[in-house]
C-alpha positions in Angstrom: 1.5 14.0 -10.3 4.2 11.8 -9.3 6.9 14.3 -9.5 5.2 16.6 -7.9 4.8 14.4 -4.3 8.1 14.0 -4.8 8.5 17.7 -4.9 6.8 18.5 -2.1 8.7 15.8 -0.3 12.1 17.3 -1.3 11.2 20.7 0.0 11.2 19.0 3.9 14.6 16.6 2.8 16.2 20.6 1.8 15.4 22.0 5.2 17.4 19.4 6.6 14.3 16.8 7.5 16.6 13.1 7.7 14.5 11.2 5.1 16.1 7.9 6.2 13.3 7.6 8.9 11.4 7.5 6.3 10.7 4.4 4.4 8.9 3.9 0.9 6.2 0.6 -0.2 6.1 -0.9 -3.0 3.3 -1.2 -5.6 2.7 -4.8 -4.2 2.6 -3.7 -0.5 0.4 -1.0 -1.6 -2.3 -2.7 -3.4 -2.5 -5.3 -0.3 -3.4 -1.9 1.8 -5.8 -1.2 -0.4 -7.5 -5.0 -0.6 -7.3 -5.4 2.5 -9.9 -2.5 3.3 -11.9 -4.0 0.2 -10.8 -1.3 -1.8 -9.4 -2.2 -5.7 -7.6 1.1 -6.7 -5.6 4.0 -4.6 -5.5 7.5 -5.9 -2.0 7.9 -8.2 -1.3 10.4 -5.8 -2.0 8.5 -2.3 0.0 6.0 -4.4 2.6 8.5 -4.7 3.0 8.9 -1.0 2.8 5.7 -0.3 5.7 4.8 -2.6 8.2 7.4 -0.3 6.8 6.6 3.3 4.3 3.6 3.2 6.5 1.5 5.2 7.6 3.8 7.6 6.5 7.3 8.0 6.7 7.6 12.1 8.9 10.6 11.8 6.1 12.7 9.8 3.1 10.9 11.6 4.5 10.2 15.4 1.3 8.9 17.2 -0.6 8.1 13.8 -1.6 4.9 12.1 -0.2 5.9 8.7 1.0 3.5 5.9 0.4 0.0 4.1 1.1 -1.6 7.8 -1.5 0.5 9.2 -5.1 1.5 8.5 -6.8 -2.0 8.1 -10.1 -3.5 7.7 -10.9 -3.1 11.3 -10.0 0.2 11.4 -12.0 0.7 8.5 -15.3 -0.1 10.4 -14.2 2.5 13.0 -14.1 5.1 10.9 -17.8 3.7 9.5 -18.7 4.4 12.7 -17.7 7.9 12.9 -20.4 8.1 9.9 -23.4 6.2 11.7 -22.5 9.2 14.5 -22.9 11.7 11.8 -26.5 13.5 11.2 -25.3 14.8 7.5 -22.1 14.1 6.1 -21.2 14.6 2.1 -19.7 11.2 1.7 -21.2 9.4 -0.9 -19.3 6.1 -1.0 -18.6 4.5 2.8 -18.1 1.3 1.7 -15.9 2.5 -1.0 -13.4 4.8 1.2 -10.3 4.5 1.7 -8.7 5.6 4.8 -5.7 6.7 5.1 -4.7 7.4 8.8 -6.1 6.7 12.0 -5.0 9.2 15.0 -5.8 8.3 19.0 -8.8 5.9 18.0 -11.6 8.5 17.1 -9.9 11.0 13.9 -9.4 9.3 10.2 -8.1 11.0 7.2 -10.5 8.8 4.6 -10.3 9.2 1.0 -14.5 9.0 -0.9 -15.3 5.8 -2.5 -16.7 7.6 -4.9 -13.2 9.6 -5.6 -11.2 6.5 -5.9 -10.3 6.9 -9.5 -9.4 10.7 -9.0 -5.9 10.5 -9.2 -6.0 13.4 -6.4 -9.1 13.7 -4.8 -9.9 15.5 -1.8 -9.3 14.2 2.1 -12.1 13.8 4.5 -11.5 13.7 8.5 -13.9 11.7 10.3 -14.3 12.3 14.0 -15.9 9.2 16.4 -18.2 12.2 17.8 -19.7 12.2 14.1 -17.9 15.7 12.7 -17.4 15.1 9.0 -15.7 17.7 7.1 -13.4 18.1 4.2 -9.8 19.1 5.3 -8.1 19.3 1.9 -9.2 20.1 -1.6 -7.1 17.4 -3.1 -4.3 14.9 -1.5 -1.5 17.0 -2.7 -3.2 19.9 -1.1 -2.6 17.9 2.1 1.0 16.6 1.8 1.8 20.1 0.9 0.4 21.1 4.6 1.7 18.3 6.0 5.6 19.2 4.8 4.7 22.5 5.6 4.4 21.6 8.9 7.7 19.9 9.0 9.5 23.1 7.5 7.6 25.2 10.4 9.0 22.7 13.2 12.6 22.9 11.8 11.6 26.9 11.9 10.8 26.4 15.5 13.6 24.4 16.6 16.0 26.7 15.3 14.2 29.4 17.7 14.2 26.9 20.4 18.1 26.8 20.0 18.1 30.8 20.1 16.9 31.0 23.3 19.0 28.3 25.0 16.5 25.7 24.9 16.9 23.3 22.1 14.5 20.3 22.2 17.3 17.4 21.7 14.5 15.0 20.9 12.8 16.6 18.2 16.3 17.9 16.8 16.8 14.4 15.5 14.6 14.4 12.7 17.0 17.2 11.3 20.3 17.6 9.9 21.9 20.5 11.7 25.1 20.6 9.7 
């Protein structure tokens, strides 16, 4: 499990993604995000990606409140919310999830209560308009899409140069050499 985040990780680093924006927690760090949500384990392979970009992960998740500084308690009872919005939903522990990202105040990548000691369990998006739904099989599922998607922008970028128009801003979370 472990090696295999790392894995994943090391396809975006061989593309050329600068994984010195990037910033790891530690164990310690970790299990305070997970406390402080009232939760008492985090998924081996959460923990996993947490250990390289817990701390800082702003590069991958620009606009996203990602990591052991972000999703807290508070944000916990927003994504609670989401579920009171919801008519059906298939989560069967609230009080037990973990989230794991909050984007624009009203989307939340939450992880079951009841899947907490799955070492990779599947990812749940909760939207404030109450649209539940399961957006990866297991959490390595998801950082799989989610360096995916840094290998497409590279992709892109290098098309963006092709025609004359680089994007100078987005170029810097790449090595071009």
């Amino acid at each position: 499990m472990v090696a295999s985040m790392r894995d994943i990780f090391k396809r975006a680093v061989e593309v050329g993604f600068r994984s010195e924006l990037t910033e790891g927690a530690t164990d310690l760090e970790i299990d305070g995000f997970a406390e402080a949500q009232g939760v008492l384990a985090v998924p081996e392979a959460f923990r996993e990606v947490l250990r390289i970009m817990g701390r800082q992960a702003g590069a991958v998740f620009p606009g996203t409140v990602f990591g052991v500084k972000g999703p807290d308690a508070d944000t916990k009872e927003d994504a609670l919310d989401c579920l009171e919005g919801s008519d059906q939903h298939d989560i069967r522990d609230p009080e037990g999830m973990l989230v794991i990202s909050e984007a624009g105040g009203y989307s939340f990548l939450v992880i079951d209560g009841i899947d907490i000691a799955n070492p990779d369990p599947p990812l749940w998006e909760l939207i404030e308009n109450g649209t539940v739904s399961k957006c990866a099989g297991s959490l390595t599922e998801w950082f799989d899409q989610v360096v995916n998607a840094i290998i497409q922008k590279k992709h892109q970028l290098i098309e963006y140069r092709a025609e004359g128009q680089p994007d100078r801003t987005q170029e810097l979370l790449f090595r071009w050499d």
